[in-house]
N, C-alpha and C positions, 0 to 999 in steps of 0.2 A: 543517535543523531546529536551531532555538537551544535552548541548555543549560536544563535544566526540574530544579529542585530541592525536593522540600517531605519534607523528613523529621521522623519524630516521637518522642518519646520521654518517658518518664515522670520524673518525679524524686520518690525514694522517701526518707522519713526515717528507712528502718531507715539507712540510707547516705549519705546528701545532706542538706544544708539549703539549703532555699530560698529563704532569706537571703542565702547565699555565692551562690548562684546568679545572681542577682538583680543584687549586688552585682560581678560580673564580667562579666555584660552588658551594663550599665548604665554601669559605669564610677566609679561612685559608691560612698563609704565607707559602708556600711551596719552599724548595732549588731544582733547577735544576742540577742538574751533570753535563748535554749534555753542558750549558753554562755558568755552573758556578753563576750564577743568581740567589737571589729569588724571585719567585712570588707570588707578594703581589696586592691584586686590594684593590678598594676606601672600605669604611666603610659602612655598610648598618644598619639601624635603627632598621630592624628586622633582625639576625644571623639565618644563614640557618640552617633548623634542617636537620643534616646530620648521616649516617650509612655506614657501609661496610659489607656485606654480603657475603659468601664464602660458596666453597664446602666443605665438612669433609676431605678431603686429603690435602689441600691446604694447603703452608706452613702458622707459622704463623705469617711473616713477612706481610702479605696481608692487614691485620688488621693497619700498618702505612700507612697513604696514600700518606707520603712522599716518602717511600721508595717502594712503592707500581708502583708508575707511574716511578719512577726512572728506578726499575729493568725492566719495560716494552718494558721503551726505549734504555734500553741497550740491551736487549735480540733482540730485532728486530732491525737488523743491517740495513738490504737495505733502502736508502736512500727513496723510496717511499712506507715503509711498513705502513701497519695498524695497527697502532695504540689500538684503541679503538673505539666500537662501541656507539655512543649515542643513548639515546630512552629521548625524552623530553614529558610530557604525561602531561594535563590538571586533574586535582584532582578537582571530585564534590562539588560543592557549597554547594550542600544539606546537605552533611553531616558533621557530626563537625570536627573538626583540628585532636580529636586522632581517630576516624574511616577512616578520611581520611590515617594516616600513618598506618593504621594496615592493610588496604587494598592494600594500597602499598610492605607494607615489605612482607605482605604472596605472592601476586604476584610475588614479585622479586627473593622471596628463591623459589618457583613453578616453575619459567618460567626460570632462568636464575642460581641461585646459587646451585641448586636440578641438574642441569645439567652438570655443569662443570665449571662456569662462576663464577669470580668475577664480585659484583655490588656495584660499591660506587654509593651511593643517597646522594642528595642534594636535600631537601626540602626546594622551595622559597615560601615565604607567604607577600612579600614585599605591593603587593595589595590584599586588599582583594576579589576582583571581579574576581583573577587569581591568585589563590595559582597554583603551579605547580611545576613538578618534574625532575631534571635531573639526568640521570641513565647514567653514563659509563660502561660499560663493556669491561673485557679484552676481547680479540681475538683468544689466541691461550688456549690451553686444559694443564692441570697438571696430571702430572703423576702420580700411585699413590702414588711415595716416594714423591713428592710432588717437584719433580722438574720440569721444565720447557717442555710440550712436543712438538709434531711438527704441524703444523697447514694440509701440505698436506705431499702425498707419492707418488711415479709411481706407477700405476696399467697399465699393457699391454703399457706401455710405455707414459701414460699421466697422469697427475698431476690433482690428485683429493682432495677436503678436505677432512679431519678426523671425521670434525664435519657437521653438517645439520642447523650449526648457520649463513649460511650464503644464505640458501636457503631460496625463496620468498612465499613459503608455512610455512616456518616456522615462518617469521615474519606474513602471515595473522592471523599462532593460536593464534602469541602471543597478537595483535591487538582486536581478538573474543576472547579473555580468559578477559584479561582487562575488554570489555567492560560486559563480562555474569556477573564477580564481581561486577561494579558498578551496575548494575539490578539486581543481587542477593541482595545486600545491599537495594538499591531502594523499592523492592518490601519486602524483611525485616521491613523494620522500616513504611511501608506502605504510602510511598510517589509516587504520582500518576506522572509519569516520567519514561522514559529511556534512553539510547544513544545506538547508531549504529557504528558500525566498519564499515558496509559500504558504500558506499561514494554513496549521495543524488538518483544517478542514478540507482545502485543496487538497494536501498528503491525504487524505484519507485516516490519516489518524485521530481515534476515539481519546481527545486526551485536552482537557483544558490551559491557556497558555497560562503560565504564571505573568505576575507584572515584575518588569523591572524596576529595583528601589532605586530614587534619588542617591544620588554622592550622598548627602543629609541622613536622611532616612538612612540608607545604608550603615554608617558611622553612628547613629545611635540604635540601632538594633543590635551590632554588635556590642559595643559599650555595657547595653541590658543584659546580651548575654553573658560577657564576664563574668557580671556583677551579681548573676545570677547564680552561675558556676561559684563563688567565689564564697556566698551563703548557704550551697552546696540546694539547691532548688530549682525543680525542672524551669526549664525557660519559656515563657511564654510570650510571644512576640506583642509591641507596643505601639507600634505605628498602624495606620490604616490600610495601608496597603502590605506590611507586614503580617499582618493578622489575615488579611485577603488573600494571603499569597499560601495561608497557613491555609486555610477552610478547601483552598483549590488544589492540593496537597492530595489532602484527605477525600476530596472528590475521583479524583483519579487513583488513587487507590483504591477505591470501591469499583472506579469504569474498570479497573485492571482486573479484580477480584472475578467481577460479574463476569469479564470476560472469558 
């Protein structure tokens, strides 16, 4: 069973801006308005292959991704609005670098920009044992002169959303769609492998999930074990969830054992 990743998360302006976000995904110097600021992060050896994707009504200022996150944050005033929604998603090892984005960009125009949604993608390919994807999406819906619309309305006196993008049925299709494309392709090119959307217990399988390490973490775990190699001494992982990831290891190697 190959490695299946699609995790989600918000970014909120009582805390974030979606600018810097944006702007470290991407790779790219981006200006702030909100603080007057640019954000600019370190240099990377491999530039993220990045896109923006939009619905057909959508103005076509959407296409700057400067002024793109800018208008976002001006339009959502309350101090603890949403922002933008993330989806960071694991891209097949199996397949090469331009199947991997083609399976990407059709998912993205499918699932998100087919519906109402801008998606800027940033493609990281920094290691290569973890190419992966980060997907912003806007929050609220375009009208169709293609200006800004409203996220919820009263109905019978309560506050409903407009859209179904925030509803937990619609993130599992988007989760099962992802993963039938990676097995569509899989079973394409006739590579004996698949991934599951759902999590080890649905499958039925006896088997605890590992976690996956931070970019950070990641890069100093390795580093350890060089260094550890290098003193000629078994390596013994340093981080917290490195060492967790170590003990879940050795867990399922006993579930496998018993079994």
């Amino acid at each position: 069973m190959a490695y299946f990743l699609f995790r989600t998360q918000i970014i909120s302006k009582s805390n974030r801006s979606a600018v810097a976000c944006a702007a470290y995904r991407s790779g790219e110097a981006l200006y702030s308005e909100r603080d007057g600021l640019t954000k600019k992060y370190g240099h990377r050896d491999i530039p993220p292959e990045t896109y923006i994707l939009a619905p057909k009504h959508a103005p076509e200022w959407v296409y700057n991704r400067e002024r793109l996150w800018n208008e976002v944050e001006k339009v959502e005033k309350q101090h603890n609005a949403q922002l933008a929604r993330e989806i960071i998603v694991a891209l097949p090892t199996k397949l090469t670098n331009e199947e991997q984005t083609q399976l990407l960009l059709d998912f993205c125009k499918e699932n998100f920009a087919d519906e109402g949604m801008v998606a800027d993608i940033a493609i990281h390919r920094d290691k290569k044992h973890n190419p992966h994807a980060h997907i912003m999406l806007t929050m609220r819906p375009f009208n169709e002169d293609g200006t800004w619309g409203k996220k919820r309305k009263k109905v019978n006196g309560k506050s409903v959303h407009l859209t179904n993008w925030n509803d937990k049925e619609t993130l599992l299709k988007w989760r099962k769609n992802f993963a039938d494309r990676i097995n569509e392709k899989f079973k394409e090119k006739g590579i004996d492998d698949r991934v599951s959307h759902e999590s080890y217990e649905k499958q039925g399988i006896d088997k605890v999930p590992q976690i996956r390490l931070s970019r950070e973490a990641y890069q100093y775990e390795q580093r350890m074990k060089r260094e550890a190699e290098k003193q000629g001494k078994p390596y013994e992982p340093v981080t917290y969830y490195g060492k967790l990831n170590q003990e879940i290891q050795r867990i399922n190697q006993e579930l496998k054992a018993l079994k």
